[in-house]
N, C-alpha and C positions, 0 to 999 in steps of 0.2 A: 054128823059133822063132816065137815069136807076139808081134809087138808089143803093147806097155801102149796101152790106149786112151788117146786124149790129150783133156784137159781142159782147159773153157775155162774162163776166169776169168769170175766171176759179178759183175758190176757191180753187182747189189744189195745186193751186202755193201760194196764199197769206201769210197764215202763215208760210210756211218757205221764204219765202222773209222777211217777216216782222221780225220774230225772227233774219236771219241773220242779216239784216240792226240794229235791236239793239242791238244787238252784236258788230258788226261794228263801230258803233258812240259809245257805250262803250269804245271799246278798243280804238279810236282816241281820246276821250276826258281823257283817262288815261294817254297816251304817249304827249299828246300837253300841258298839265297842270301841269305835271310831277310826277303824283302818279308811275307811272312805275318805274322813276328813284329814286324815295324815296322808293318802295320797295326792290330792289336792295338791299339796303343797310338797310332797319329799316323794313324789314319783320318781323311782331309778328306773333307765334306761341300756344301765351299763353293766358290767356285770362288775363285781368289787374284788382284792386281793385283801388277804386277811385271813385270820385266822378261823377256819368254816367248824362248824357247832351245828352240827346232822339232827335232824328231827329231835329239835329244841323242842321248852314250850314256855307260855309267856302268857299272863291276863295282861289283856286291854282294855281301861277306861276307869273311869274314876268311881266312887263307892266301896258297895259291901258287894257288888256283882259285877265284876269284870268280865268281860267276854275270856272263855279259858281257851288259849291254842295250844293243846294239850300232845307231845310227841309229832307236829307237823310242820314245825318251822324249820327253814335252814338261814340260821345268822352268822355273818360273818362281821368279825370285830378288826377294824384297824385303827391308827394313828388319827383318819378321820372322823370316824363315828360308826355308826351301827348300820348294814345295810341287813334287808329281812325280807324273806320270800316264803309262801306258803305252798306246800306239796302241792305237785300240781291237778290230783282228787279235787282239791278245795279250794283251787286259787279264784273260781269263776268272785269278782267283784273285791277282787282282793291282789292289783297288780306289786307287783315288785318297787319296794322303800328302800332310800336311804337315808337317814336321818344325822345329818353331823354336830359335833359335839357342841358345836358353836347354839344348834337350837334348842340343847337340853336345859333345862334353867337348872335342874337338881339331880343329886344321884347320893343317895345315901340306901344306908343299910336298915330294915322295917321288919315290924312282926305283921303277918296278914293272915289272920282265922289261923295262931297257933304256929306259922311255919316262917322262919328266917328269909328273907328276900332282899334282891336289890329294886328298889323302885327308882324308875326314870322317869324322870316330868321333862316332858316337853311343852316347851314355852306356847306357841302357835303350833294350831292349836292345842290349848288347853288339856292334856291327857297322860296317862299314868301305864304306863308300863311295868310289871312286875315279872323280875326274873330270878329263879331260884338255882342252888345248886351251883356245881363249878362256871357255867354260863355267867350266872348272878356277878361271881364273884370277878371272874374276870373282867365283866364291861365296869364293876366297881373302879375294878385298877386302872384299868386301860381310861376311866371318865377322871379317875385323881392325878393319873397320871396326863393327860393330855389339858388341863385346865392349869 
């Protein structure tokens, strides 16, 4: 019998597989959760005053499988609405939102798999937001309060 000759791993390939590949699962979990299609339309440009909420986190999108931005967000809440930016690790495909109150159609208080949340629907496009925790509860007030 003849051993397979054994091969080593080429570290010149690794990191740019790896960085494409996180790029890659970036931009899929931007388009499948729908930050893509909420930039579209609520792309910020600006930076927001408001009250800032440090590596938040938030499911995006409608169902039993929300895209989960787990301890990466930084949301800041004002008088106008919600602006939300992702660490900048994970922003590739995923620019800086502001979404004002005027295009939430709903904001009430929901059970999702067991855990208390605020869910936010936005009108155009179509999409669901779930935020938990004193975040949750704040955008609750601040959505009753400015309606």
């Amino acid at each position: 019998m003849t051993a397979a000759p054994q091969q080593e791993l080429d570290l010149r390939w690794f990191f740019p597989l790896f960085i494409g590949g996180w790029l890659a699962i970036s931009c899929f979990l931007s388009l499948v959760g729908g930050w893509h299609a909420l930039a579209k339309k609520y792309r910020s440009t600006t930076s927001n005053s408001g009250e800032l909420f440090s590596f938040a986190s938030m499911g995006l999108g409608r169902g039993f499988g929300p895209v989960s931005y787990g301890r990466c967000l930084f949301v800041r809440l004002n008088s106008a609405g919600i602006a939300l930016s992702v660490f900048p690790l994970f922003r590739f495909f995923h620019p800086k939102l502001f979404i004002p109150w005027s295009a939430v159609s709903d904001c009430r208080r929901e059970r999702f798999w067991f855990m208390s949340c605020t869910a936010v629907y936005v009108s155009e496009p179509q999409t669901r937001m779930l935020f938990r925790g004193r975040l949750g509860t704040e955008i609750y007030e601040s959505r009753n309060h400015a309606a």
